[in-house]
PASEBA-1860 file (N, C-alpha, C; in nm, 3 decimals):
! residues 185
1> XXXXXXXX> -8.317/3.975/3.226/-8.212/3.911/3.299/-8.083/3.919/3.218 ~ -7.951/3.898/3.275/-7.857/3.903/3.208/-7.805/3.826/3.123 ~ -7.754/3.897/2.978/-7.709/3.800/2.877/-7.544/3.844/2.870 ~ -7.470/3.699/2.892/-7.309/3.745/2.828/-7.287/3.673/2.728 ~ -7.196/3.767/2.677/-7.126/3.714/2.550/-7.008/3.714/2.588 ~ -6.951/3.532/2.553/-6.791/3.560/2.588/-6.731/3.534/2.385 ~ -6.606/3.582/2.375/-6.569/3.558/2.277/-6.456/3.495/2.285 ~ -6.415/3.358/2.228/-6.286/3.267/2.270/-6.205/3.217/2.172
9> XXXXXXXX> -6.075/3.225/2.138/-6.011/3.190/2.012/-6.089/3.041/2.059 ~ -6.108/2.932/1.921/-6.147/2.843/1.914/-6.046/2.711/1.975 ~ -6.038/2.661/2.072/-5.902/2.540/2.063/-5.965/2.485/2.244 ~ -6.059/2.523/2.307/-6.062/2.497/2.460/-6.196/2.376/2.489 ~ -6.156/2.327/2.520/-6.219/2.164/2.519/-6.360/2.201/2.545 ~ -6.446/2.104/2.620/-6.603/2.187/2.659/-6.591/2.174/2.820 ~ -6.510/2.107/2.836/-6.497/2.102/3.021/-6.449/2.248/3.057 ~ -6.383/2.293/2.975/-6.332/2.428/3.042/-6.449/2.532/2.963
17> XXXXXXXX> -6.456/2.506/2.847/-6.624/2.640/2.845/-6.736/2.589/2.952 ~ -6.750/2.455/2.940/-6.845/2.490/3.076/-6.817/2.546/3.184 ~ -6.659/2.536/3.259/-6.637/2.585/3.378/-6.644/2.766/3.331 ~ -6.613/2.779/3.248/-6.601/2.927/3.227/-6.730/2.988/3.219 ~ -6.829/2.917/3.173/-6.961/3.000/3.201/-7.061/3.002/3.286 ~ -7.030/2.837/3.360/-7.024/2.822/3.521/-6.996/2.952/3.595 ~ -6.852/2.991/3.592/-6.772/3.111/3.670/-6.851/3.200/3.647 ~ -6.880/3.279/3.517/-6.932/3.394/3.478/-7.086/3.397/3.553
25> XXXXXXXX> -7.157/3.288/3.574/-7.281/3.272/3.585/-7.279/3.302/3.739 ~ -7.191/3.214/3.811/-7.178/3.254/3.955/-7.098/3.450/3.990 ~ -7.029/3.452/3.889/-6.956/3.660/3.947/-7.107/3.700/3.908 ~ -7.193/3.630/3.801/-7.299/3.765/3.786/-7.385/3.757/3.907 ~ -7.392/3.611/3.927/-7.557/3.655/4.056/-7.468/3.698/4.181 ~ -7.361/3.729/4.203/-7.260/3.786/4.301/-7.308/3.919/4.328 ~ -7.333/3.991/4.213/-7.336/4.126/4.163/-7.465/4.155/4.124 ~ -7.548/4.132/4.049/-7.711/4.149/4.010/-7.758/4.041/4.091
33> XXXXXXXX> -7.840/4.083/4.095/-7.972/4.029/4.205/-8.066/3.898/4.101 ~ -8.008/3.824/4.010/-8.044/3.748/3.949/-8.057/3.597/3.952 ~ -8.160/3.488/3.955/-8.113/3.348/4.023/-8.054/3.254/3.842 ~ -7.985/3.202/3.909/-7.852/3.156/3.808/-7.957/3.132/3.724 ~ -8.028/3.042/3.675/-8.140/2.968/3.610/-8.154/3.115/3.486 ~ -8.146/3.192/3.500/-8.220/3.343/3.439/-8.055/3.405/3.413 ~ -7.959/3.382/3.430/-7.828/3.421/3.311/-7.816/3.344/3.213 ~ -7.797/3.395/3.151/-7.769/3.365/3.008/-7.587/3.387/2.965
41> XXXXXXXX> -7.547/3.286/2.941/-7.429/3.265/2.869/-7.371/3.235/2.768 ~ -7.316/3.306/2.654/-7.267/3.216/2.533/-7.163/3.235/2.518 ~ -7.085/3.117/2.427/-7.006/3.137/2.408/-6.934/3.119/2.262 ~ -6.905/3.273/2.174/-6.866/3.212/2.067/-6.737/3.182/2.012 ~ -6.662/3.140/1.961/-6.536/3.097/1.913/-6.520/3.166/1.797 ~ -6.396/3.183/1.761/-6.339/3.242/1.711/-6.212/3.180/1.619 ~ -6.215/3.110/1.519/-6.103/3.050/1.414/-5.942/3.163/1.460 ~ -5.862/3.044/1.506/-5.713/3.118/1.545/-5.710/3.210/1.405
49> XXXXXXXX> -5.701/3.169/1.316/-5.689/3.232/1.142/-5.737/3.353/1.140 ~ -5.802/3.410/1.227/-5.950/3.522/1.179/-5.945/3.593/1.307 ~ -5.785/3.579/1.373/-5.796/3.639/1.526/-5.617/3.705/1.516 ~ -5.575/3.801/1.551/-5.444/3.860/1.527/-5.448/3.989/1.629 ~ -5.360/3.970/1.706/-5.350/4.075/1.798/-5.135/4.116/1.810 ~ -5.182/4.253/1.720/-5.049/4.292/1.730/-4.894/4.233/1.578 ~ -5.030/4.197/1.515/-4.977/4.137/1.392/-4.948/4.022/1.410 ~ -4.975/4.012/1.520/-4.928/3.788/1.481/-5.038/3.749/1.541
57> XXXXXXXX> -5.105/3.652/1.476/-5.192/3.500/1.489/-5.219/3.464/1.607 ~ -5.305/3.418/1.683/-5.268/3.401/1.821/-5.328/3.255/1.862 ~ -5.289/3.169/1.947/-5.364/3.072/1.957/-5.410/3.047/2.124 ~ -5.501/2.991/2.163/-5.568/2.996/2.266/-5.402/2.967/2.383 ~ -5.446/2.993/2.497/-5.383/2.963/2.631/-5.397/2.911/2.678 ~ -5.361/2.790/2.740/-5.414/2.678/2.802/-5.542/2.678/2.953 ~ -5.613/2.608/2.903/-5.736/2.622/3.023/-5.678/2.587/3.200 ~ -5.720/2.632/3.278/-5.667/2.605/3.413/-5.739/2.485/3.469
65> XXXXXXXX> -5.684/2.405/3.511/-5.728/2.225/3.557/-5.822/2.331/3.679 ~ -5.905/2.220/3.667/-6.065/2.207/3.761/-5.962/2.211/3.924 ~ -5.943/2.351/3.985/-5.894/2.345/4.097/-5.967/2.224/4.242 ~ -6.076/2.191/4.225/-6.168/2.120/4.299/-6.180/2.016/4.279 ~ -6.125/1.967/4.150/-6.099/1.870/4.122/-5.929/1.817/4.173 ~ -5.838/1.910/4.124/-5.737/1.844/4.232/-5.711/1.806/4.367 ~ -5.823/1.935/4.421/-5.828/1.837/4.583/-5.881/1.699/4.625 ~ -5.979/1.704/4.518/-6.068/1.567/4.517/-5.955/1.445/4.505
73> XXXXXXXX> -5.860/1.465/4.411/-5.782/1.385/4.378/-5.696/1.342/4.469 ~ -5.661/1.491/4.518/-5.518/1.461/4.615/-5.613/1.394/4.762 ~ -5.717/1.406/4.803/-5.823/1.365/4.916/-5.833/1.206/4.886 ~ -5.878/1.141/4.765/-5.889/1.019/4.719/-5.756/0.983/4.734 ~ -5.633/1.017/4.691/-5.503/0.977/4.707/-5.451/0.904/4.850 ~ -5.467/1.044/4.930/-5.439/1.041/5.042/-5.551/0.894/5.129 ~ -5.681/0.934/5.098/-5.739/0.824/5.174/-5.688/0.676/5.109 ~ -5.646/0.663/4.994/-5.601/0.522/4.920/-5.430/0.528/5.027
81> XXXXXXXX> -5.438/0.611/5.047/-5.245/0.645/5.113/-5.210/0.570/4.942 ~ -5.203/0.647/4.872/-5.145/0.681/4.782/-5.066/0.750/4.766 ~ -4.929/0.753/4.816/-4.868/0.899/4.868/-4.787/0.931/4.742 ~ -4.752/0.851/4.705/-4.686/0.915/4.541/-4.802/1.031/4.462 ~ -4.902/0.958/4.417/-5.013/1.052/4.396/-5.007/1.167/4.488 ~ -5.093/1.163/4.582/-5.099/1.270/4.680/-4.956/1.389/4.671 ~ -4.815/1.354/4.689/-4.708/1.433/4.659/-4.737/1.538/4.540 ~ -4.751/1.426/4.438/-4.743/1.520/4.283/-4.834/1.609/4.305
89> XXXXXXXX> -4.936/1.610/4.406/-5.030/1.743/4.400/-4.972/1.825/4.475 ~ -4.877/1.826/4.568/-4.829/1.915/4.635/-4.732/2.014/4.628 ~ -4.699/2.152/4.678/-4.657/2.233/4.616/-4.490/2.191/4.716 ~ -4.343/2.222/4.691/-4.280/2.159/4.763/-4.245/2.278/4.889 ~ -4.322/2.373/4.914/-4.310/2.427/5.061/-4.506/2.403/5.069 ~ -4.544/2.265/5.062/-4.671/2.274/5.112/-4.682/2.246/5.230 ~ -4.773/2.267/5.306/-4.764/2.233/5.474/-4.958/2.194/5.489 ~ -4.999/2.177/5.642/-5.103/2.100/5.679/-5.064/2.176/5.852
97> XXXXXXXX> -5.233/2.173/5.876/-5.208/2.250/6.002/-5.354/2.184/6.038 ~ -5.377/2.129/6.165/-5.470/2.046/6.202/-5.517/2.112/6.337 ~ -5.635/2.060/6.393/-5.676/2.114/6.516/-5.553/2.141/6.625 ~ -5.583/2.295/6.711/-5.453/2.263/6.789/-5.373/2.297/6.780 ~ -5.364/2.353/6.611/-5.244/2.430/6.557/-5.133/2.355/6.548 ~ -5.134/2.159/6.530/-5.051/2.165/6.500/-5.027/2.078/6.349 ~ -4.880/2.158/6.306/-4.838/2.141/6.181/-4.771/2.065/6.122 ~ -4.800/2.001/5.942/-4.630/1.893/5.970/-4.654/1.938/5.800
105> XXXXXXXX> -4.589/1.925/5.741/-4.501/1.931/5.610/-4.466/1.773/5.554 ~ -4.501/1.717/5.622/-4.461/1.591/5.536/-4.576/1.427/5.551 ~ -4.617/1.398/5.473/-4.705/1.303/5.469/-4.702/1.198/5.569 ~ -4.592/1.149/5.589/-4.533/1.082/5.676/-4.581/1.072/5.863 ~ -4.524/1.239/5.824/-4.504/1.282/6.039/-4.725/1.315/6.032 ~ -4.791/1.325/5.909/-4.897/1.331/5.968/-4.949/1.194/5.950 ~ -4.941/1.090/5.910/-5.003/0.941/5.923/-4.962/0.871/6.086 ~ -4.772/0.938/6.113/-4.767/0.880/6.288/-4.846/0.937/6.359
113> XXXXXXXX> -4.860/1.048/6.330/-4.951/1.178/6.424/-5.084/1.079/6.459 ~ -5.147/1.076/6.348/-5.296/0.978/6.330/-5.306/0.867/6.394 ~ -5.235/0.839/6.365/-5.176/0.626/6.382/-5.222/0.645/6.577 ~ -5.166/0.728/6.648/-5.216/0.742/6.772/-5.369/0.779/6.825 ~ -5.394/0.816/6.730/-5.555/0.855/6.742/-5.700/0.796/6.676 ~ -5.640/0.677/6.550/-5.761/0.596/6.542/-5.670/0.515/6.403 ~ -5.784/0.416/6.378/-5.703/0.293/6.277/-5.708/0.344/6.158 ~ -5.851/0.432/6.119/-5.907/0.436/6.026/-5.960/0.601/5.969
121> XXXXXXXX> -5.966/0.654/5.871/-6.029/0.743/5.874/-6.087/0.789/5.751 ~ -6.189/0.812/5.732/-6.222/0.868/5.554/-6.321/0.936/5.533 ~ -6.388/1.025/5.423/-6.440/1.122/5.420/-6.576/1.131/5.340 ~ -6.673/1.165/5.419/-6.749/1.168/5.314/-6.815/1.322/5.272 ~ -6.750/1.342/5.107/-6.751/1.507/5.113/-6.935/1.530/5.062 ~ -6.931/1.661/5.077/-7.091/1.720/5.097/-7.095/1.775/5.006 ~ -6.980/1.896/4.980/-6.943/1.989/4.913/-6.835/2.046/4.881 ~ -6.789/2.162/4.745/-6.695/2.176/4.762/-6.689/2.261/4.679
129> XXXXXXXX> -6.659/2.420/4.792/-6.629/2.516/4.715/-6.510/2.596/4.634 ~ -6.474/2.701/4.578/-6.349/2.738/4.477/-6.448/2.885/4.530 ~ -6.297/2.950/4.532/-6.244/3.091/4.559/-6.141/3.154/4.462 ~ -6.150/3.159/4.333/-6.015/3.186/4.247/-6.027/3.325/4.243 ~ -5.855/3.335/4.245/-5.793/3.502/4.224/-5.653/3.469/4.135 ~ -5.632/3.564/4.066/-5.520/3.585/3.954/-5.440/3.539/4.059 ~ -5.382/3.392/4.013/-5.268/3.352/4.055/-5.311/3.230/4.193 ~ -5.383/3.238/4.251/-5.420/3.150/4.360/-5.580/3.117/4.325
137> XXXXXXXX> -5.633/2.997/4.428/-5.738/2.903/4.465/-5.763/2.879/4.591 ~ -5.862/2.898/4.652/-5.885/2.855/4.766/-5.990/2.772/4.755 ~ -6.004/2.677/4.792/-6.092/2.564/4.766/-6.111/2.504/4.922 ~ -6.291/2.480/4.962/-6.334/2.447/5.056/-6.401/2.326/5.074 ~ -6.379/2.190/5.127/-6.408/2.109/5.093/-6.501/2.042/5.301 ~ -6.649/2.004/5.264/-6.733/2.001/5.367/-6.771/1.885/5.411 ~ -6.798/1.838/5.483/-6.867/1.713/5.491/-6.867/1.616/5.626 ~ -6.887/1.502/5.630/-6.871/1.441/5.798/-6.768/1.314/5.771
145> XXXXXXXX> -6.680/1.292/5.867/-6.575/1.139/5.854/-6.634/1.078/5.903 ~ -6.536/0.972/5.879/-6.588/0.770/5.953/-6.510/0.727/5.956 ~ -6.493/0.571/6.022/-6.408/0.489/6.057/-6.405/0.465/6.208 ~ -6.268/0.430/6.263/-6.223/0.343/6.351/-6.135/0.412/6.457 ~ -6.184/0.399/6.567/-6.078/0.439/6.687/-6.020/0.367/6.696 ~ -5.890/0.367/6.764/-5.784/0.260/6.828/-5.835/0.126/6.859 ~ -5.968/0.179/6.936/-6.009/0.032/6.981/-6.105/-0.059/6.923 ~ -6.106/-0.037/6.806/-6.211/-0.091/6.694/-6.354/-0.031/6.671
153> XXXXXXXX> -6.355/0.086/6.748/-6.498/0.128/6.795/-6.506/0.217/6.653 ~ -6.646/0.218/6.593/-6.675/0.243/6.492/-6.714/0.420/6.539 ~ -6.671/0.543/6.408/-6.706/0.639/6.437/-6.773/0.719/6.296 ~ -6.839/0.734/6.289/-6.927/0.841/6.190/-6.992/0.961/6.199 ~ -7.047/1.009/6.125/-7.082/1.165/6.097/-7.018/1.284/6.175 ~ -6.871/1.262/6.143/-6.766/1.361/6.233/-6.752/1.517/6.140 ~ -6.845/1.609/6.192/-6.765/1.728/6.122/-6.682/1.770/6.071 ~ -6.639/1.803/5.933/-6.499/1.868/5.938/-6.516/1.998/5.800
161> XXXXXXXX> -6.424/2.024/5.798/-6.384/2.125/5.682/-6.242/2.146/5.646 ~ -6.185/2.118/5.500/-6.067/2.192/5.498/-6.060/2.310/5.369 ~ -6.012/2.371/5.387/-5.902/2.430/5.352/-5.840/2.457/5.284 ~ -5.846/2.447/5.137/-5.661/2.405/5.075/-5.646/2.547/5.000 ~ -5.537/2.577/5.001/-5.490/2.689/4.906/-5.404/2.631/4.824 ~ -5.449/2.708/4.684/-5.322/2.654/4.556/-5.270/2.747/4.433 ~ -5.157/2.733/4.453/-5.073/2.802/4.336/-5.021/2.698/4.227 ~ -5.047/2.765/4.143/-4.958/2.704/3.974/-5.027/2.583/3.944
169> XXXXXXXX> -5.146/2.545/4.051/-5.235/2.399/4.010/-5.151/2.293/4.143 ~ -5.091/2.309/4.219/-5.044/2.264/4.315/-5.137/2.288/4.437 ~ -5.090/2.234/4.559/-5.150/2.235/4.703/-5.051/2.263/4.800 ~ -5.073/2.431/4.822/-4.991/2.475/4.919/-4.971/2.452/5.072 ~ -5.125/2.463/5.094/-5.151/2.470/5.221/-5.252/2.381/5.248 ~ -5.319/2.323/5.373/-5.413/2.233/5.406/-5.438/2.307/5.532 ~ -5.564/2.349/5.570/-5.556/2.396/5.684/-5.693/2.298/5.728 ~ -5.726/2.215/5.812/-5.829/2.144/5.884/-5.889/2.171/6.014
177> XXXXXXXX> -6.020/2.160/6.008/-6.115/2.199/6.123/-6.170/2.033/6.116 ~ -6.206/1.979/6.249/-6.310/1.946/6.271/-6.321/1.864/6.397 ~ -6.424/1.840/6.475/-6.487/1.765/6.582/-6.423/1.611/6.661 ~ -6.312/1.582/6.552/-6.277/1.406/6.596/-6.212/1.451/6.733 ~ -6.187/1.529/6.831/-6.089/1.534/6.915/-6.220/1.496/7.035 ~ -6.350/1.643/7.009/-6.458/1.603/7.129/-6.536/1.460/7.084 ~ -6.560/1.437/6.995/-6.633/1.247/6.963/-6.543/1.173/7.034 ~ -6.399/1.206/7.041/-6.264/1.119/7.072/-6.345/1.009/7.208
185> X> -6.329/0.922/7.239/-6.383/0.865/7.369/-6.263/0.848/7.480
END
């Protein structure tokens, strides 16, 4: 089964070597026919002192924040209507596009949007996948909603899925699927 060797100037916390051999572990069974359990990953470090590329010293590059984790954040935000939070995750041409195709850009015009369609709403996620490419994230986040129609009527295990695309560690886009329109009563 497959063995990698990664080699890393020494300075990157263990949250990001784990995500990094996480990653490597998921491109290999992408590609070989291998179940994750049976790759093998290491990772050794490397003293900045004992590493020189091009005659100068080099020191590590900063690790990229847990893309799946910012949606989580900006998702928890948003359901707290935390909107200060929620903002700082956003990229400032980010937008949101909901069943219906329709769109709003601002936190605001989508809570009136809502406000007509039930009291309450929140998420309970299942899963949540990452799609990274040099320079972007696509991150898929699964699971069923709950809460409250207009008329106090209680609603649960509502399909949905979103969406999010992200640049620079921001949230560009929100694109949402799901079922609350046919449950709608």
């Amino acid at each position: 089964m497959p063995i990698i060797d990664i080699k890393l100037i020494a300075g990157y916390d263990p949250d990001a070597r784990r995500r990094l051999c996480e990653k490597i572990t998921d491109a290999t069974t992408a590609v070989i026919d291998a179940p994750a359990e049976l790759v093998t990953v290491t990772v050794n470090e490397i003293d900045p002192a004992n590493y020189m590329r091009g005659r100068t010293s080099r020191q590590p590059g900063p690790a990229i924040p847990d893309q799946g984790r910012i949606v989580l954040d900006y998702l928890q935000a948003m359901e707290s209507r935390d909107l200060a939070t929620a903002r700082s995750l956003q990229a400032p041409e980010f937008k949101m596009i909901f069943p219906g195709n329709v769109e709003f850009t601002t936190m605001e015009d989508l809570l009136q949007w809502a406000g007509k369609r039930y009291s309450s709403v929140a998420k309970k996620i299942e899963r949540v996948d990452e799609c990274n490419n040099a320079g972007s994230s696509v991150v898929y986040c699964y699971g069923t909603l709950f809460g409250n129609w207009l008329d106090g009527t209680v609603f649960d295990g509502i399909r949905f899925i979103d969406r999010f695309e992200l640049r620079n560690n921001l949230i560009v886009e929100q694109l949402v699927w799901n079922d609350l329109a046919e449950m709608r009563t």
